[in-house]
LOPAZA-735815 format. One record per residue: x, y, z of N, C-alpha, C in turn; residue in one letter. Coordinates in steps of 0.02 Angstrom, whole numbers, padded with zeros to 5 digits, always signed. Atoms other than C-alpha are relative to their C-alpha. Layout:
// LOPAZA-735815
XYZXYZXYZA
...
//
This chain:
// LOPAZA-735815
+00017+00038-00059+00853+00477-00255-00074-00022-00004X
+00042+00017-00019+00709+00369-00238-00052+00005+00048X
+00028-00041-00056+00568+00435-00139-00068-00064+00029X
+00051+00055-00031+00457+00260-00125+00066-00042+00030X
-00023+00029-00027+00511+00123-00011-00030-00058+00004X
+00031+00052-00012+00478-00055+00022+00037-00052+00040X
-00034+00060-00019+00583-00114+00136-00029-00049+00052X
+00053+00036-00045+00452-00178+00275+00012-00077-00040X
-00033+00046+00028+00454-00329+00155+00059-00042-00001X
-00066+00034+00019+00637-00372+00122+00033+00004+00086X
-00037+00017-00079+00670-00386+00333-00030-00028+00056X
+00047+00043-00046+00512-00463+00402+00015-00046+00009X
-00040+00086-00028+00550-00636+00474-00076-00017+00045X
+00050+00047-00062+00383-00653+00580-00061-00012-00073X
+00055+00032+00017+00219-00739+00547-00050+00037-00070X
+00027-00047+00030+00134-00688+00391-00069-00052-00015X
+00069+00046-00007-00065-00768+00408-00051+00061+00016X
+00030-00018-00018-00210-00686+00455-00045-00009+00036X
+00045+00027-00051-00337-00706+00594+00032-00019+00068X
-00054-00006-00072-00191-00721+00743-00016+00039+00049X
+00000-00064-00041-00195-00551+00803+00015+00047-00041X
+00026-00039+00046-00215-00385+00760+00069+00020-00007X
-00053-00031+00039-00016-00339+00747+00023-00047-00043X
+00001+00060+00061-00015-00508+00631-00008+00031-00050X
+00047-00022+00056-00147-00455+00544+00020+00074-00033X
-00042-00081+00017-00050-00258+00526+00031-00046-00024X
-00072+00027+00058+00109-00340+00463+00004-00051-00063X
+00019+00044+00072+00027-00470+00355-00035+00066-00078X
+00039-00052+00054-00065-00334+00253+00047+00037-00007X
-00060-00021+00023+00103-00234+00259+00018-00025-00033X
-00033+00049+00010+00178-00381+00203-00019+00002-00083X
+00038+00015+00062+00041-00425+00061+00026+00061-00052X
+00011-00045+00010+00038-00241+00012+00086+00004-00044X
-00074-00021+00034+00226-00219-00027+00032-00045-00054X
-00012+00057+00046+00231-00397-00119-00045+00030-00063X
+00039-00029+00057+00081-00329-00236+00017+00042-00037X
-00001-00060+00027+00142-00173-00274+00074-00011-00034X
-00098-00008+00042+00343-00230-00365-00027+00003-00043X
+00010-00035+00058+00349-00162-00509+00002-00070-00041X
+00008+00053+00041+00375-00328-00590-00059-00049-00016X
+00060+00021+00006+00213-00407-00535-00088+00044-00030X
+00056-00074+00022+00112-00242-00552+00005-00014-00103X
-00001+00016+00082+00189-00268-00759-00060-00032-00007X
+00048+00064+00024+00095-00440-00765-00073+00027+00026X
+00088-00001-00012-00073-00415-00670-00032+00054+00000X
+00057-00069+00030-00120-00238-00718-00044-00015-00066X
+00046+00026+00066-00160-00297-00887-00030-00061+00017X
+00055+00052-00017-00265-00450-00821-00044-00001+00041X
+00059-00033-00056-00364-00352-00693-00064+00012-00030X
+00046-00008+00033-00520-00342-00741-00032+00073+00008X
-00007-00068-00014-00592-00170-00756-00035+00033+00059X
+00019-00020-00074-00693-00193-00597+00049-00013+00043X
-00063+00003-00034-00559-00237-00517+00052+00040+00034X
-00054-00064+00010-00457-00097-00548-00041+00042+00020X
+00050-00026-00036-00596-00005-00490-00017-00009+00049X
-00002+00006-00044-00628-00081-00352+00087+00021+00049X
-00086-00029-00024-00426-00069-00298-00008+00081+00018X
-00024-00051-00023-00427+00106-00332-00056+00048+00054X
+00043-00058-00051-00590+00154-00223+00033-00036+00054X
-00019+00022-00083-00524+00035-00075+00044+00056+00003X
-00058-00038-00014-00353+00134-00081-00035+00074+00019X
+00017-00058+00004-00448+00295-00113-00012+00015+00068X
+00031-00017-00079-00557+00299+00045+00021-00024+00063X
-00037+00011-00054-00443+00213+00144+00035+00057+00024X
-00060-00052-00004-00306+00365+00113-00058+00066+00027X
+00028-00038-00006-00480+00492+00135-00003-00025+00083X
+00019-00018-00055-00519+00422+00297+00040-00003+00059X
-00044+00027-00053-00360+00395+00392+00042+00037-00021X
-00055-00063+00001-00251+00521+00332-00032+00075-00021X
+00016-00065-00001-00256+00714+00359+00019+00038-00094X
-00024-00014+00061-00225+00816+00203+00062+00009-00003X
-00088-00006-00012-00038+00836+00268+00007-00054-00016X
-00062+00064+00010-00003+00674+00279-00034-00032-00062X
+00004+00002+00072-00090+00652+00105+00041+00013-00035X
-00037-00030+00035+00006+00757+00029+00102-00032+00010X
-00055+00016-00031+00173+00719+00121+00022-00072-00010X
-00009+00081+00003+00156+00522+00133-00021-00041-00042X
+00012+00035+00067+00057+00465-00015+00021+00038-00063X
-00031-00012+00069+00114+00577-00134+00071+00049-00036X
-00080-00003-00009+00279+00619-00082+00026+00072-00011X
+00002-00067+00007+00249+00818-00094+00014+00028+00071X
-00037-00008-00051+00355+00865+00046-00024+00098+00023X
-00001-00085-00013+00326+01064+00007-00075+00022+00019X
+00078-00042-00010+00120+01062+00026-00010-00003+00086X
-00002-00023-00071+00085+01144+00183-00111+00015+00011X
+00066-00023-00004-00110+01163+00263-00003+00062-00009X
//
């Protein structure tokens, strides 16, 4: 069983822009986020990232996941470790 998901993507039907409003602006970056990350595009533009790039990517993600999630829902929601307990 598959333990990632992406279906947010494959059932959206509203507005995808930015600068509207702020549940726009949530579902567009959902939106973006789940298009970036298929495994088929991830193939192509990992190897053409440049290595700041990839650097930059992984500190946004990093300190995003440090400052908005607890270590539960670290553990639990980004890295799909269901059994780590505080």
């Amino acid at each position: 069983m598959n333990k990632h998901r992406h279906n947010f993507v494959e059932t959206y039907d509203g507005l995808v822009g930015f600068g509207y409003d702020r549940k726009t602006d949530e579902n567009t970056v959902a939106y973006y986020l789940q298009k970036f990350s298929d495994d088929k595009l991830m193939e192509i533009i990992k190897e053409k990232l440049l290595d700041e790039e990839l650097s930059e990517i992984f500190s946004l993600i990093t300190r995003l996941l440090k400052n908005h999630l607890s270590e539960q829902e670290y553990h639990n929601l980004f890295l799909k470790d269901i059994t780590h307990k505080d």
